[in-house]
Steps between C-alpha positions, in 0.01 A plus 500: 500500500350776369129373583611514867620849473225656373259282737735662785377839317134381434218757606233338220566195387275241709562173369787347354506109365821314423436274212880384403808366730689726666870460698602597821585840508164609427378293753760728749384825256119422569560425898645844530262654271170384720661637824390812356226470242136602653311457204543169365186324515544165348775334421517218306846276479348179328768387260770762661663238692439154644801511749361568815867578695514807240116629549571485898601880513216574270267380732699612787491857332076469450457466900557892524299618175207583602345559183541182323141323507572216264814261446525198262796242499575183376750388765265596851457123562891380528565796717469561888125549570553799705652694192160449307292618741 
């Protein structure tokens, strides 16, 4: 949770990679947290997750950051095509 916050906060951190599991409510935090964030560059969620009902809003989230050039996850194929593009 506390990743997501100060991602919602970033201004100079451009790349973030996910390396361990994570629940949930970060998956909610981080959503909400890339609304905002203009900086992020890469993003890497490779190991964060393999559920792809709880990355939806993640990816939802990534269709209005502009700044994100780069995005790795393991669960793309299972999901709806149109989220991964």
């Amino acid at each position: 949770m506390m990743m997501a916050h100060a991602l919602s906060r970033n201004t100079t951190v451009k790349c973030i990679e996910v390396l361990s599991p994570f629940d949930g409510t970060l998956h909610d935090a981080l959503a909400m947290a890339l609304h905002s964030n203009s900086t992020l560059q890469n993003l890497s969620l490779v190991g964060g997750t393999r559920d792809a009902e709880r990355l939806s809003p993640v990816l939802l989230a990534l269709r209005k950051n502009k700044g994100l050039e780069t995005l790795k996850v393991d669960a793309c194929a299972s999901m709806d095509e149109s989220l991964c593009t």
